[in-house]
C-alpha positions in Angstrom: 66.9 85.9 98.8 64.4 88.2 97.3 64.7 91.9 96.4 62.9 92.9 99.1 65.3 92.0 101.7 65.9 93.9 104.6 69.5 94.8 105.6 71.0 95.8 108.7 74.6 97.0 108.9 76.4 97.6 112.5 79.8 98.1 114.5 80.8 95.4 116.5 82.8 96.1 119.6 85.9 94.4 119.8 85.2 92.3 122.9 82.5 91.2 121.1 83.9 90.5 117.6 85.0 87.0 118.9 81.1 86.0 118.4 81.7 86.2 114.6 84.9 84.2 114.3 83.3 80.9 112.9 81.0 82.8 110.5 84.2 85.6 109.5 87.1 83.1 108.9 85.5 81.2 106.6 84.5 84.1 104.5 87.7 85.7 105.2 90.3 83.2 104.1 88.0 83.1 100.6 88.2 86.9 100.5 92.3 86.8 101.0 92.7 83.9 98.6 91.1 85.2 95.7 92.9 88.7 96.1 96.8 88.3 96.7 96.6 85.3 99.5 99.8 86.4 101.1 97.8 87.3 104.8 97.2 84.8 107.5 93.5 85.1 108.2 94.1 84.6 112.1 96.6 87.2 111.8 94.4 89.9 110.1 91.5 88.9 112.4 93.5 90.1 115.2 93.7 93.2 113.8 89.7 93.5 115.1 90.3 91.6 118.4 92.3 94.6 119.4 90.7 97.3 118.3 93.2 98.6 115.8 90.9 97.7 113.0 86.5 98.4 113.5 84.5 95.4 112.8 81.2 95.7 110.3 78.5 92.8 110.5 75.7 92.5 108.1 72.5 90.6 108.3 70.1 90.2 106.0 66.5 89.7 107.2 67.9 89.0 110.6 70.6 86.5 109.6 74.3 87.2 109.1 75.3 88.0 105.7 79.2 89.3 105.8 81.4 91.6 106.8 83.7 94.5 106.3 86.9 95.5 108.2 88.3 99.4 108.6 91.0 100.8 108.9 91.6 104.5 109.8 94.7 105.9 108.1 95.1 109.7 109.0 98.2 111.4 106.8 99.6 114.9 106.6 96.6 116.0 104.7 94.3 113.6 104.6 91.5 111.6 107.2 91.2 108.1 105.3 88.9 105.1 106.0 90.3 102.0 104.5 88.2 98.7 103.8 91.0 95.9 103.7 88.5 93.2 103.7 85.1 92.3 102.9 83.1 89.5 102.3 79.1 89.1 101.0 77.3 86.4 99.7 74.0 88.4 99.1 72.4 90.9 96.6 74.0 93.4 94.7 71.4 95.6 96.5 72.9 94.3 100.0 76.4 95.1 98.7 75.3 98.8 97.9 73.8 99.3 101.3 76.8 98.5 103.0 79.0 100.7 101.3 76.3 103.3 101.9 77.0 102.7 105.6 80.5 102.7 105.5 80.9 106.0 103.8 77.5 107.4 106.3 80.2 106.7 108.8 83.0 108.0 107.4 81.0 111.5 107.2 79.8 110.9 110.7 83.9 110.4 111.5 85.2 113.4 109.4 86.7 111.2 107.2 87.8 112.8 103.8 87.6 110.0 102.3 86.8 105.7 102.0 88.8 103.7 100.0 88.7 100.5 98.6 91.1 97.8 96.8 91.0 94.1 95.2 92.7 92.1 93.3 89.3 90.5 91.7 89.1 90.9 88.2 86.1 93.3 87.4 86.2 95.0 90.4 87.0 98.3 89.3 84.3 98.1 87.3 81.8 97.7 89.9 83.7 100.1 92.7 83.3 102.4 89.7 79.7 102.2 89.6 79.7 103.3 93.3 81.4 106.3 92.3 85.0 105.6 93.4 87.8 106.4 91.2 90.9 104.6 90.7 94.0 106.4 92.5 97.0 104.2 91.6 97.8 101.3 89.6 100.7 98.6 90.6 102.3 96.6 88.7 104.5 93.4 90.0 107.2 91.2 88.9 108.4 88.0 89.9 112.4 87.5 90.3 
């Protein structure tokens, strides 16, 4: 994969979403394990298959590269567009791109604002970068 790739990011209709499964549940049951691994896959997959949750497919130079689920939240005050999920094997440059589209869209949508969480070590530090800031910290114990 070269720097030069071209990326293409796009919402996937939920009668269509079952197209990805074999290339999503893969990726997906990687992306729950390595944050708290407490979700079935086929379970949060669903959440697409019926529209509850929108669908985002990346390609990279024409190919499937990942994906990113959203969830709208709307509170009291607040319009919110959460990403639950999300798996890429590409660049750092594809990664930035698709956040680029998912917060084009949540403009586009009125959404106030995107947010993101994971339980991968050194992620804040990268969501930092993009210019998110940490809202809450939570802590857990075993009994």
């Amino acid at each position: 994969m070269s720097n030069l790739s071209e990326y293409n990011f796009f919402l996937v209709h939920p009668l269509s979403c079952i197209r990805y499964v074999d290339k999503i549940m893969p990726q997906l049951t990687e992306s729950i394990a390595a944050s708290t691994g407490e979700r079935d896959p086929a379970s949060v997959f669903d959440n697409v298959l019926t529209g509850e949750w929108l669908l985002v497919v990346g390609e990279e130079d024409g190919e499937y590269a990942g994906f990113g689920m959203l969830e709208a939240r709307e509170g009291v005050k607040t319009k919110q567009l959460n990403l639950p999920f999300g798996f890429s094997p590409g660049t750092l440059k594809g990664v930035r791109e698709f956040f680029e589209f998912v917060e084009d869209f949540a403009r586009q949508e009125g959404f106030d604002t995107v947010n993101i969480s994971s339980c991968r070590e050194g992620y804040d530090k990268f969501a930092q970068r993009l210019g998110y800031e940490p809202t809450m910290v939570e802590y857990t114990k075993e009994v």
